[in-house]
Every structure is written in structure tokens, then in C-alpha cells.
C-alpha positions in Angstrom: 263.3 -11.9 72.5 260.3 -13.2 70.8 260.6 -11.4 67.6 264.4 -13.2 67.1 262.6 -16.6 65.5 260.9 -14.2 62.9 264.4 -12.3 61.7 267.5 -13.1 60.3 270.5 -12.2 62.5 271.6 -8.8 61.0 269.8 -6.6 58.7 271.4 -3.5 56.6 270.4 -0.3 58.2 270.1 1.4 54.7 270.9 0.8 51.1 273.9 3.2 51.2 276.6 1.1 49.6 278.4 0.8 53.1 278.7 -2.7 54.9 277.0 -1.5 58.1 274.3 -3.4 59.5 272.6 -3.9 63.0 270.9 -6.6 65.1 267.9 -7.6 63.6 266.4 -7.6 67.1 267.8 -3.7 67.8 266.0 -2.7 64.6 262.7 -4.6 65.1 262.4 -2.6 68.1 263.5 0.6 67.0 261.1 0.0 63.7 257.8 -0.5 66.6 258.5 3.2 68.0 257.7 4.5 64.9 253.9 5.9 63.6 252.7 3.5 60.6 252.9 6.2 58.2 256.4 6.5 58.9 257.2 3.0 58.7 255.6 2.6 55.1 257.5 5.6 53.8 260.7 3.7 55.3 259.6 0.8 53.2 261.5 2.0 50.1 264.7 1.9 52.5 265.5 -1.9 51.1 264.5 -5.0 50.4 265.5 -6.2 54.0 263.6 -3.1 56.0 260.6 -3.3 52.9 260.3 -7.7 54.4 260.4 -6.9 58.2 257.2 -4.4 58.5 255.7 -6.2 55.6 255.5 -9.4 58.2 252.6 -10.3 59.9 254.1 -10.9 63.1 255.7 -7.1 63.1 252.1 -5.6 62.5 250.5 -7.5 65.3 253.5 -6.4 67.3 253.0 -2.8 66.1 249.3 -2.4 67.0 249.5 -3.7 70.4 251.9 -1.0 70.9 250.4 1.7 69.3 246.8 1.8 70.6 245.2 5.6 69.7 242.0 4.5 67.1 242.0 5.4 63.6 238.7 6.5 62.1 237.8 6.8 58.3 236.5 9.5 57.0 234.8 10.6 53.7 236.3 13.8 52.4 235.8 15.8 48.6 238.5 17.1 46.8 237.2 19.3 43.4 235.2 16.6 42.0 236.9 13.8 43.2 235.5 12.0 46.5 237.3 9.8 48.9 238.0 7.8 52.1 241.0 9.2 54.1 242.5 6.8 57.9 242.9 9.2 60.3 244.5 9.1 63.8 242.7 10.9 66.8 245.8 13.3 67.2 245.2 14.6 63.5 247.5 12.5 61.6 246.3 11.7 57.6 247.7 8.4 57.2 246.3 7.4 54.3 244.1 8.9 51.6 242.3 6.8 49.0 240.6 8.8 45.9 237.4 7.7 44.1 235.9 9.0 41.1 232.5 9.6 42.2 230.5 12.2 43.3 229.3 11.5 46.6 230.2 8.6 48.8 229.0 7.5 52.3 230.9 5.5 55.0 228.7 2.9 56.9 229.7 2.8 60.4 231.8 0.1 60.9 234.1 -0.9 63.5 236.0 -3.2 61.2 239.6 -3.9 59.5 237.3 -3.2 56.5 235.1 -0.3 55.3 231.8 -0.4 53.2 231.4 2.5 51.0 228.3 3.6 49.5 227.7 5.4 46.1 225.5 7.8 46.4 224.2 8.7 43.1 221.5 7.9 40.6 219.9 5.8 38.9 221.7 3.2 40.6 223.3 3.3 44.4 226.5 1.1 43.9 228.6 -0.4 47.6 231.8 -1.7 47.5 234.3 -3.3 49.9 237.8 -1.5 50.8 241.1 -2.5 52.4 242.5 0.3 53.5 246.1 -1.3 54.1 246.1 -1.7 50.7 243.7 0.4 49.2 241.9 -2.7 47.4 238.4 -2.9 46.7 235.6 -5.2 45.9 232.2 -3.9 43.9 229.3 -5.2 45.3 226.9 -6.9 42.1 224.1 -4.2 41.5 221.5 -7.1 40.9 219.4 -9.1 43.0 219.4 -12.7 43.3 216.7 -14.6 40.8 214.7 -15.0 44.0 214.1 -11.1 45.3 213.3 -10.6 41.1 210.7 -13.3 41.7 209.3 -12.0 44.6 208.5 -8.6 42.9 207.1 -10.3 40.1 204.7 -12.4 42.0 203.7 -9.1 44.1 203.4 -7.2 41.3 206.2 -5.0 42.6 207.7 -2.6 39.5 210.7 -3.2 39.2 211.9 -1.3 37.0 210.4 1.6 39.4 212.6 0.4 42.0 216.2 0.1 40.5 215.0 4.2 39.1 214.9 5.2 42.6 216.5 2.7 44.8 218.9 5.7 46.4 215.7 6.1 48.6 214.4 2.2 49.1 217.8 0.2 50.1 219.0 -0.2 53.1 223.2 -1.9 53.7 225.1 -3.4 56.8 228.3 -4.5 56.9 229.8 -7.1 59.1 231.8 -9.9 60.0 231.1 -13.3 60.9 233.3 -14.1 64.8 233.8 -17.8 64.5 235.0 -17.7 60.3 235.9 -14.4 59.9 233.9 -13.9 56.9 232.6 -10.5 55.9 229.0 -10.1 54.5 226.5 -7.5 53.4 223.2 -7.3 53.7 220.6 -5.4 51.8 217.3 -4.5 52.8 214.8 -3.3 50.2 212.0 -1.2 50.8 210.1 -1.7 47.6 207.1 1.1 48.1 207.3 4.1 50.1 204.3 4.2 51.6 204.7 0.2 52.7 202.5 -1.4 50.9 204.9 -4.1 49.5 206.7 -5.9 52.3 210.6 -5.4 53.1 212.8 -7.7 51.2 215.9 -9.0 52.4 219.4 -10.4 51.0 222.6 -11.4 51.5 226.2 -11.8 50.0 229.4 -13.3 51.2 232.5 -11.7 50.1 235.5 -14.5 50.3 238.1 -12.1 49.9 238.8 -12.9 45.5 235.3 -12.3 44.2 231.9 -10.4 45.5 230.0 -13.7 45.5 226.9 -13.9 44.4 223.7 -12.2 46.2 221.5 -15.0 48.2 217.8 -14.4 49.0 216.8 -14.3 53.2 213.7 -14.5 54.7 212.1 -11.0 55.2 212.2 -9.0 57.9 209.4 -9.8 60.7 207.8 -6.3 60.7 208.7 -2.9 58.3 212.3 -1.8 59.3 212.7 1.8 60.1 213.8 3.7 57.0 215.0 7.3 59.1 218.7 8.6 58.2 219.3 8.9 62.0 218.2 5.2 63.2 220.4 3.7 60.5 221.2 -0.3 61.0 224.5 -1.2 62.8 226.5 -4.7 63.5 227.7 -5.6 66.5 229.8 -8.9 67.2 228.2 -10.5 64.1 224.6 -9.4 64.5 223.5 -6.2 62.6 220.5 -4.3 64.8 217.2 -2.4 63.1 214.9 -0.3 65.0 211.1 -1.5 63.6 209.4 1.2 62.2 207.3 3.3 65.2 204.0 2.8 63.9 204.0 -1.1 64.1 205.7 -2.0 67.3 206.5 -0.8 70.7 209.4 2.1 70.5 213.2 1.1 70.3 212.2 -2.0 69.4 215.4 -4.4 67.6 215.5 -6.6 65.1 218.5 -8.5 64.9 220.2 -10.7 61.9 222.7 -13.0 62.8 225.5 -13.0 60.3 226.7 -16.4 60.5 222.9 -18.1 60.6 221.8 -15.5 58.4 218.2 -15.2 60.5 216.2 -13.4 62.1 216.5 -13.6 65.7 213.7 -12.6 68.4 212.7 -9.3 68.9 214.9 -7.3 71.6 212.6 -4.7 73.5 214.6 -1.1 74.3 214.9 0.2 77.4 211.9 0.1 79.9 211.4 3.9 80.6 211.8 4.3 76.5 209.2 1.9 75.1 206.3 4.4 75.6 208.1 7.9 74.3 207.4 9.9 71.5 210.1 9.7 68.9 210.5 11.8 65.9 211.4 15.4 65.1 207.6 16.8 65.9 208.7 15.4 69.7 211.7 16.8 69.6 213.2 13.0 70.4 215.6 10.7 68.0 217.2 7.2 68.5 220.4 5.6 66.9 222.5 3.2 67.4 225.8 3.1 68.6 228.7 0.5 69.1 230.8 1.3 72.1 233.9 -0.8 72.8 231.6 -4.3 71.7 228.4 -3.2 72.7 225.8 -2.1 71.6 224.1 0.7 72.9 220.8 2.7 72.4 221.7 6.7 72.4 218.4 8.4 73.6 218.5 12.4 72.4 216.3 14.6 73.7 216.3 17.4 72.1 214.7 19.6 74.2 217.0 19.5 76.9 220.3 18.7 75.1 220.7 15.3 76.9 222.2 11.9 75.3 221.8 8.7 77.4 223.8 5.5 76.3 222.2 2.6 77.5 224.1 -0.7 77.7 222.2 -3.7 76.5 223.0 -6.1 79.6 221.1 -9.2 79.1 219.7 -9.6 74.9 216.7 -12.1 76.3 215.1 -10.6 78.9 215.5 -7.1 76.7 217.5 -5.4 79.8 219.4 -2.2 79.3 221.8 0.0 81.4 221.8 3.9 81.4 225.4 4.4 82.0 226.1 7.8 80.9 224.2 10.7 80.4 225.8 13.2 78.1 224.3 16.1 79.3 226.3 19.6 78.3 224.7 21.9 75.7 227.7 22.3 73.4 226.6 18.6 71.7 225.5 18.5 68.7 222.0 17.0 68.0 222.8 14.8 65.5 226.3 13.7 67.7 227.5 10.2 67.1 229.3 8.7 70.2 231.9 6.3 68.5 234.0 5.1 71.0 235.5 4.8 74.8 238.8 5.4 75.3 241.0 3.9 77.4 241.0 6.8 80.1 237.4 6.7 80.1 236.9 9.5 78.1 234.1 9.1 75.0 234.7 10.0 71.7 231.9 11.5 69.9 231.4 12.8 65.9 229.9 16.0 65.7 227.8 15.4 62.1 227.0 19.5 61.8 230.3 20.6 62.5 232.6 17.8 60.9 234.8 17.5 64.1 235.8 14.9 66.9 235.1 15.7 70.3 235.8 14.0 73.8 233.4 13.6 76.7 234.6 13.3 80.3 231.8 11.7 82.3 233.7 12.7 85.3 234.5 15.7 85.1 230.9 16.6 82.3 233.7 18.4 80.1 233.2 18.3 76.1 236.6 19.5 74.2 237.3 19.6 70.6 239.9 17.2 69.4 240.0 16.8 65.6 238.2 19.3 63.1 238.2 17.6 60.0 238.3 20.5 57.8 241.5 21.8 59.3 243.4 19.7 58.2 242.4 19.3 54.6 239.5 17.0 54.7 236.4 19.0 53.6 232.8 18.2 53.5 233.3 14.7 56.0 230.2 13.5 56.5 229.9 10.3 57.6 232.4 8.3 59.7 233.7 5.4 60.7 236.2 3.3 63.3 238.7 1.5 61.3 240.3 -1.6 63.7 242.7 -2.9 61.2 246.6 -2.0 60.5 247.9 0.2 57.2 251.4 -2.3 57.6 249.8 -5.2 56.2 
């Protein structure tokens, strides 16, 4: 058995005084039939049970058998705010408390989260582990170079750090080929974009935050609307240009690991002359199914949502390949995932609840309503790909 070269040849099968023991091989596979949450409350067993599903190899082993996605969610408690891993089926697995008064989840599909204080004067981020509920606060200044930069545009700065809830834009993401995470931050120094966009960027190496590192600005004025916010996706984080400077559902992309700018990625061909916006009853976001990234088309007015597949980044080609199209969805639904039957798995934002879309069948059924089991007042989501064992 492969997991024989990780264990010793016996191991206690609890700290009860008695001699008894069993194969280590029996009990490594006994130990993966378990949920994680009970495995870490069987942690405190002994020393010998606490080493086993504290080993790498036994997560891996774990999460290839255990497959149904955990999500993290934001949730309020009195005063107290916090990020709590849930599975699909309901189960709280983990529940980690910050004092703060609001906090928002960027949607991530990562091992990591990227939380967001929500408060002023000053909008703080941080980095969390939820296996082990560390975290790592994200410096509130800029590099010398974005100060220098609103200095020689005569940008008030000052004026910006007062009300920078309103003018900063994060992503999260991770670099594929080093496995590095990194932030970026977009500022939008005036409201009424007169001061170009500024951009930069920090590497976190897993002991410190690093140190923020000025980029090259964004090509055109990123869209600043709640519903179109920025998203990563294998390493490149997506922005939809702002509607009034270039053709609709237009990208920009930042690749993570060169930390540029890439070419502009047109939007679907029968969406790059719509109307967007709430007067035309039309919204755009982004959405990151299964690795890919998708463009979710709502149209209000007739209670569709069409995912389209981006199928070839250079030529700008895109695939419709669903059409969510039953009245009970939300507006402001997120589609979050496909599972493994087919089925999509979609965050209603109004109601606080998960819900799963059949495409072949056009069926929408409540799955997880966040506020039944104890998580009130979650508002913003996210897809957590990591393990709670390690």
C-alpha cells in the first residue's frame, strides 16, 4: 500500500492506558473516511494519531478522496466579523473571528483568502490560511514611487488615503510556475478620472508582507462598478475597461508572474455593441468556472445569465455555453462553480444562499442558506481549494 513507506508499523488506537494498537496501514485508511473536521477534533487522540493527519502525504490523500468544494464565507456575530469554511452539504468546518466591523471576501479560488477591511479612514487587506487560521497584513502605504507620482500630478494625497474605501481596487492571486501569491492594487485617484489609474504590486513570501512595488499603469481607466469587480484566473487577474473609453466587455489582463499588462481581450462578438448599466437594465461580471474564465451576461429584463467560455485569448473568441434562463435567479447571482455531475453552483448575493443549476433538466434548487445555519449577514463569498489538515 502506498501510504505503508509514510507510517510506522503499528500505531496506538487511543491513549487509554491499554497496550492495543492496529496496523498503521488499517488506521490510515479508516482515518481517510472521515470528514476533516472530524479528523482535527481526533487530533487530541495522541501524539501518534495528532503526526499521521498532520502529514502531508495524508492531506493530499484525504482531498483526492473527499472532493465536495468548500466555500468561505463572511458572517457577523454581535460586533465581531468573520470568515467561516463551509462544505456544500452545510457543514461549518471552521470559523475564524476578526475584530472588525465589516469585512469582504475577494473571490478567490485559492488555498488562501484575501480579506478586505471595510472601514474608514483607511481600507486595510490581509492574507489568511484557513488550515491554520494565520494571517498576513498587507502594508497600508504605497511604494516611494506611486507617492511620487501624486506629487508630480499634483494628486492630494492626503485626500486620497481620507477616502480610499471608494478609490482602491485588490486582486488576489497566485503565480503557476512558483507558486507565489501576490496582490495587486489599483488606485483610482479622482472620481471623476481626471488623474490616471495607478497601479502596484506586492509579493507575499509566506514570513513577511514584502514590500509594495510600483507597475506600470493600466492602458485605459479600469471599471470601478461593485458588480464588474476584477478576478484572477490561472495567474492573470481580468478588468473590464470602463464603458465610456472602449468597446464593451473589453479585458485587461495583468499577468502575475511578468507583472504586465497584456493586450487587450475583446468580449464576446454579439456583446461588444450592448448597452450596459442599470438604466439598460444589463450588467457584466466576471466569473471563474472550473479554470476558466467566463463573461456572465445578465439581462435583466428577461431574467437570463449567459456564461461565455473564452476559447482562444488572441483572437478574443468566446463560447456561450449555458444560458441560465429560469426566473427564480437572482440578479446580482454569482455562478461559482461546476460540479462534477454537471450541475452549477451559483451564490445568490440578495438572499445569502447556494443554489444549483441543472442545465439539463433548467432546474434551480436551494442547497445551502447561509443564515440557517448560523452565519448571518454573508455577503461576499468565495471558493476555498486548500485542506483544513495541514
Amino acid at each position: 500500500m502506498a501510504s505503508s513507506s509514510k507510517l510506522s508499523h503499528a500505531v496506538p488506537v487511543a491513549n487509554t492506558g491499554a497496550p492495543a494498537t492496529l496496523p498503521a496501514d488499517a488506521l490510515f485508511e479508516v482515518l481517510l473516511r472521515l470528514p476533516a473536521k472530524d479528523i482535527c477534533r481526533l487530533r487530541a487522540v495522541c501524539r501518534s494519531w495528532r503526526a499521521l493527519t498532520s502529514d502531508p502525504h495524508f492531506a493530499a490523500e484525504h482531498k483526492s478522496r473527499h472532493t465536495e468544494p468548500f466555500f468561505a464565507v463572511t458572517f457577523r456575530d454581535g460586533d465581531v466579523s468573520g470568515v467561516a469554511i463551509v462544505s456544500l452539504s452545510g457543514q461549518i468546518l471552521r470559523r475564524i473571528s476578526f475584530a472588525s466591523d465589516r469585512i469582504e471576501l475577494l473571490l478567490t479560488h485559492l488555498d488562501r483568502l484575501c480579506v478586505i477591511r471595510m472601514c474608514k479612514p483607511s481600507l486595510a487587506a490581509w492574507v489568511l490560511n484557513p488550515a491554520t487560521a494565520a494571517h498576513l497584513t498587507l502594508p497600508g502605504l504605497h511604494s516611494d514611487e506611486f507617492v511620487g507620482s501624486c506629487i508630480e500630478r499634483r494628486f492630494d494625497f492626503g485626500s486620497y488615503v481620507t477616502h480610499n474605501c471608494k478609490t482602491v481596487t485588490y486582486a488576489f492571486g497566485q503565480v503557476a510556475s512558483t507558486g507565489d501569491y501576490k496582490v495587486l492594487r489599483i488606485s483610482h485617484p479622482h472620481p471623476d478620472n481626471s488623474q490616471p489609474q495607478l497601479c502596484d504590486i506586492i509579493t507575499l513570501d509566506g514570513s513577511s508582507q514584502g514590500r509594495w512595488r510600483r507597475k506600470q499603469n493600466p492602458p485605459r481607466d479600469l471599471c470601478r462598478e461593485e458588480i464588474v469587480e476584477c478576478l484572477a484566473v490561472n495567474g492573470v487577474v481580468h478588468f473590464f475597461f470602463d464603458y465610456g473609453l472602449m468597446e464593451p466587455t473589453s479585458i485587461a489582463p495583468f499577468n502575475l508572474d511578468t507583472e504586465k499588462w497584456m493586450p487587450t481581450l475583446r468580449g464576446p462578438e454579439p456583446l461588444r455593441s450592448a448597452k450596459f448599466g442599470f438604466i439598460y437594465e444589463r450588467a457584466v461580471s466576471l466569473a471563474n468556472l472550473n479554470g476558466s474564465l467566463v463573461i456572465v451576461d445578465n439581462d435583466f429584463g428577461i431574467s437570463n445569465h449567459d456564461l461565455w467560455f473564452i476559447v482562444d485569448h488572441k483572437r478574443g473568441l468566446w463560447v456561450k455555453k449555458y444560458s441560465l434562463s429560469v426566473e427564480q435567479i437572482c440578479d446580482y447571482a454569482r455562478p461559482l462553480l461546476i460540479l462534477d455531475d454537471g450541475r452549477i453552483v451559483v451564490f445568490d448575493m440578495v438572499k445569502r444562499l447556494l443554489q444549483c443549476y441543472d442545465p439539463t433538466t433548467g432546474n434551480l434548487a436551494d442547497v445551502l442558506d447561509f443564515g440557517a445555519i448560523g452565519l448571518a449577514e454573508s455577503q461576499s463569498i468565495a471558493v476555498y481549494t486548500g485542506s483544513l489538515l495541514i
